[in-house]
C-alpha positions as CSV (number, residue, x, y, z in Angstrom):
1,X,0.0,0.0,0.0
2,X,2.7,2.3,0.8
3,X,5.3,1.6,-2.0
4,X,7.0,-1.5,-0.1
5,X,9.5,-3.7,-2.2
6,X,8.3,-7.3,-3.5
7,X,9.4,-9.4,-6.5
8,X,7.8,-12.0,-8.7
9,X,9.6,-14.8,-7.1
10,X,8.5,-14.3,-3.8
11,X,4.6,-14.1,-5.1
12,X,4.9,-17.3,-7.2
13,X,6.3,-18.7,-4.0
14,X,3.7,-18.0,-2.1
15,X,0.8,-19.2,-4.3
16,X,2.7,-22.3,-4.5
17,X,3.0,-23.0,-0.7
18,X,-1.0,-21.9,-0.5
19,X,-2.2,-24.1,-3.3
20,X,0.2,-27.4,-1.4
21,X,-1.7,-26.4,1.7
22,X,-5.0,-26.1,0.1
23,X,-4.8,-29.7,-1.6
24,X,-3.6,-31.0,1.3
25,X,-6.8,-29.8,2.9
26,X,-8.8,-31.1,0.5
27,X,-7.2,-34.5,0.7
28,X,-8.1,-34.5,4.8
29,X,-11.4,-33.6,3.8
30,X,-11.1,-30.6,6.0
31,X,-14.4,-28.5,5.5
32,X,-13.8,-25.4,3.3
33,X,-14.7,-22.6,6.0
34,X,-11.4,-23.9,8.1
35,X,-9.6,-24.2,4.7
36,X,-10.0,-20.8,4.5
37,X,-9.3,-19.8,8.1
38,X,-5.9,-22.1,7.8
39,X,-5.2,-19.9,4.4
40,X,-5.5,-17.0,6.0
41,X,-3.8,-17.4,9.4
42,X,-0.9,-18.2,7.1
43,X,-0.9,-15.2,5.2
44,X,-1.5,-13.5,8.8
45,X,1.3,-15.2,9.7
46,X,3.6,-14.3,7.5
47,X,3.1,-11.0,7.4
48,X,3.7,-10.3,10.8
49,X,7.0,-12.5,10.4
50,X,7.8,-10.2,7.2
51,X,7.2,-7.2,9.2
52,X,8.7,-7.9,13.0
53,X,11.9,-9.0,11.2
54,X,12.0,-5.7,8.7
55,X,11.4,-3.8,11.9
56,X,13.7,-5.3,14.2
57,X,16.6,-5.3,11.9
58,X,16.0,-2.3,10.1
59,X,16.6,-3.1,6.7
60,X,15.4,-6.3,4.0
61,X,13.7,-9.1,6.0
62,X,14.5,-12.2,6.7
63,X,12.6,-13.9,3.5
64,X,14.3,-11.1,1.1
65,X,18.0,-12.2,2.9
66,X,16.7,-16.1,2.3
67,X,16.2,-15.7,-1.3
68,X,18.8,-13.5,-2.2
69,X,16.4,-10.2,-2.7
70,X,17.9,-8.1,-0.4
71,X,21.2,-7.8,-3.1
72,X,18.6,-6.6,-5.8
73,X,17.0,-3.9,-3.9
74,X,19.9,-2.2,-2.6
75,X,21.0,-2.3,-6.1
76,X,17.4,-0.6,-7.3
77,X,18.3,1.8,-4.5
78,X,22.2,2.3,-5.6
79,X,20.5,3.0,-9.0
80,X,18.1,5.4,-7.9
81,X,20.5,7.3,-5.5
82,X,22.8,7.7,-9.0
83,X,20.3,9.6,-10.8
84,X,19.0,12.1,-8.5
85,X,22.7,12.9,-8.2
């Protein structure tokens, strides 16, 4: 919402790990209103990961550091900072 940093890998990711935990579900024969609650208490879930780790550390998150992100932004950044200069 407020012009945060986020990259295709990390989306495809996601959808990935939610459609795995959605057949899995479905497999269990787990009723769809608590497939939905489980969906979203993991998006929940990782977002407030995503956020307390940004927060605490002050720069890239944990997930950006994982997948190697956090070297790509600060070179978006490095390439901004050059041509306001």
């Amino acid at each position: 919402m407020t012009g945060g940093s986020g990259g295709v890998l990390g989306t495809v990711l996601g959808i990935f790990l939610l459609k795995i935990v959605n057949s899995a579900l479905v497999m269990m024969n787990v009723s769809v209103y608590w497939q939905e609650f489980v969906q979203g208490a993991i998006l929940v879930l990782a977002v407030t990961i995503d956020y307390l780790s940004h927060r605490k550390n002050g720069g890239p998150s944990f997930i950006m550091k994982f997948f190697g992100l956090d070297k790509l932004a600060s070179k978006k950044l490095d390439d901004k900072s050059s041509r306001q200069i």
